[in-house]
Steps between C-alpha positions, in 0.01 A plus 500: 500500500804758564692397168153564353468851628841584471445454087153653504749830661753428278260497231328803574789750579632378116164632368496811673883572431422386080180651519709880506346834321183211419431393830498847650194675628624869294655541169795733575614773310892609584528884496871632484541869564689776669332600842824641648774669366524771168200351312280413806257776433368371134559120638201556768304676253531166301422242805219737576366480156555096486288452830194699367532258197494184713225659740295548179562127385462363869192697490327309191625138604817501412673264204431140484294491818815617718598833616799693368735581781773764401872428680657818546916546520681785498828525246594795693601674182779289452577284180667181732144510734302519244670205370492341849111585543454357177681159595291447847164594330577215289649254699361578856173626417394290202409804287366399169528816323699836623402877480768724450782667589472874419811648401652298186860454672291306771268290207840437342686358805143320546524288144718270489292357844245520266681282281646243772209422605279500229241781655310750353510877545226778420745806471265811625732774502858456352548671151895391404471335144759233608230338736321359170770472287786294646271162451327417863189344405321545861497907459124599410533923511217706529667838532654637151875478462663816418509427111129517528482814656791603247263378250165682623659781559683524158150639339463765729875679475443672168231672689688602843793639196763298652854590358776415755377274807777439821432202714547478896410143622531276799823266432370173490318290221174699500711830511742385219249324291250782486803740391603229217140445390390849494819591292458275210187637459595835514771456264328304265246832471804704493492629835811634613583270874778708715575460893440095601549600893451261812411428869484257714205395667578643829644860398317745589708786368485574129612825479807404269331325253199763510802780447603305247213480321410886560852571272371321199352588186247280555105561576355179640583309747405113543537365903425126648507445801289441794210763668741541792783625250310685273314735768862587574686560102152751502573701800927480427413623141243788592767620767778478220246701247490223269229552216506265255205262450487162732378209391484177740445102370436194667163521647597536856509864548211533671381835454301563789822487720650656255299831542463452853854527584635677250281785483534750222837357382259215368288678291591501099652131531376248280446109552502187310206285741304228404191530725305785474319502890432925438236389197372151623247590124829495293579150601459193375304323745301821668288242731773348638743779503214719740450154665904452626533896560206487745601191668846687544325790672299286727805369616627854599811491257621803319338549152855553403589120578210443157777564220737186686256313688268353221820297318460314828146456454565423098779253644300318722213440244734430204613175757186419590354476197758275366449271776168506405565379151734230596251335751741469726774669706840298368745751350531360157108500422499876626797575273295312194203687619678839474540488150112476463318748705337803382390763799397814465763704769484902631694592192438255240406136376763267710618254195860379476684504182841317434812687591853366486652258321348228300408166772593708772276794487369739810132636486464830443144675505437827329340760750364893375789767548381885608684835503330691811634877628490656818379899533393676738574191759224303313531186264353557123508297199754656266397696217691425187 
């Protein structure tokens, strides 16, 4: 009778341990994002956008009978966490499918996890063109790489009279590869590029580059970097009497803060963004735009959170729905599943196209690009 219990144990504890992401009660969703450090401010945005997704989901039942349940790391802002978070989402939790990791240095350092372990990633956020070109077939991005912006905003410079364009970016791989990206394009329409100037992600003085940039002949200016960094370059080039025209890419400027702390040294700059939360009418999906923007409120967050928060909520839906599709929550059925879903996000129709090279291509969906101004410490639509 003991040797027959001890088997029944033995045979039980080897269902539950092979039963894994199956046999659980949730379907989890990792999340990999920066709450501390330089990028912690847009990183919380994010999580705070993913859990309004996942409430919303919960709310109607959930996918395949189950709840979602959303594990939440923090890469800290740092290219080896992130690659660390990425690693015990995986292999700790038992995350089927990943959302992340903000900055592209940190989605970069993330990949070849990716890879190892055969585990797919919805990219929300990161905008270097490497991330779906070096061949990782687990990358499914839903934000537009800098080449797309390039590209969207290519039929709107013979209108703003562009003629020589300086560049002062963040110096890592969304920094760099907006610069790169930006100047093809503006060569190839016979735009003169000048200044390429850097920072690092934790300077907070600018005044040399800004100086820099004052002495040239040049009349635009194109910055990247993060809402922290660009409330600063504003305030450093008012005080130097700076007044050439600013234009900022990569979707995470977040206007609101923008004008908020920066004041009147805002007002005039321009921004590449690819949610318009100002005109919820002018977006694709009006319903469920005014439906995420006042769920956000009700939650007492900043309005200004809107313009990072929803590629959370995007994120979180792009997963789900591919898990969805599969009919089940195993990594390579999600990854297959991917390929095939069509959702209709805050800023366009979710559908992944083939990026990379041939066998070993990345998914890379095509969201709406918009050129908004600030005046008057208010955010319009800009009028070409």
């Amino acid at each position: 009778m003991t040797r027959a219990l001890g088997v029944v144990w033995t045979i039980a504890l080897a269902t539950a341990l092979a039963g894994g992401t199956a046999g659980a009660q949730t379907i989890k969703i990792g999340v990999n994002e920066p709450l501390t450090g330089a990028f912690a401010a847009s990183g919380t945005y994010v999580v705070n956008g993913a859990k309004i997704a996942a409430d919303e989901i919960n709310a109607k039942g959930g996918i395949l009978g189950k709840k979602i349940e959303l594990v939440i790391e923090d890469n800290k802002s740092n290219p080896t966490e992130a690659a660390a978070v990425a690693e015990k989402l995986i292999t700790s939790d038992k995350v089927p499918v990943l959302m992340g990791a903000w900055g592209s240095s940190l989605t970069l350092a993330v990949m070849p996890k990716l890879m190892e372990y055969e585990t797919p990633m919805v990219v929300e956020t990161s905008s270097s063109g490497k991330i779906t070109t070096t061949g990782n077939p687990f990358i499914f991005r839903i934000s537009p790489p800098s080449a797309v912006e390039a590209a969207a905003f290519k039929g709107i410079v013979d209108k703003l009279a562009l003629k020589k364009v300086d560049f002062l970016v963040i110096n890592n791989d969304w920094g760099r590869g907006t610069a790169e990206d930006f100047s093809k394009m503006m060569k190839d329409k016979g735009i003169t590029v000048g200044l390429v100037e850097t920072m690092d992600q934790g300077a907070q003085d600018m005044s040399a580059q800004l100086s820099k940039i004052k002495s040239s002949d040049s009349e635009t200016v194109i910055v990247t970097t993060a809402v922290d960094q660009l409330t600063l370059i504003f305030k450093q080039a008012a005080a130097l009497g700076l007044k050439k025209r600013i234009i900022t890419t990569g979707g995470s400027q977040n206007p609101d803060q923008i004008i908020a702390q920066a004041g009147a040294a805002a007002n005039g700059t321009m921004h590449l963004t690819t949610f318009l939360p100002w005109f919820p009418d002018k977006t694709p999906n009006p319903e469920a735009t005014n439906y995420f923007i006042t769920e956000w409120k009700k939650r007492g967050f900043e309005f200004a959170g809107c313009t990072e928060s929803f590629r959370g909520y995007d994120g979180i839906r792009t997963a789900a729905a591919a898990i969805e599709k599969a009919g089940k929550a195993e990594p390579a059925a999600i990854k297959a599943a991917l390929w095939e879903i069509n959702i209709k996000g805050l800023n366009g129709d979710i559908v992944f196209r083939k990026s990379g090279p041939e066998g070993k291509e990345s998914g890379q969906s095509q969201p709406n690009v918009y050129l908004i101004e600030i005046n008057d410490g208010k955010v319009g639509m800009k009028t070409l």
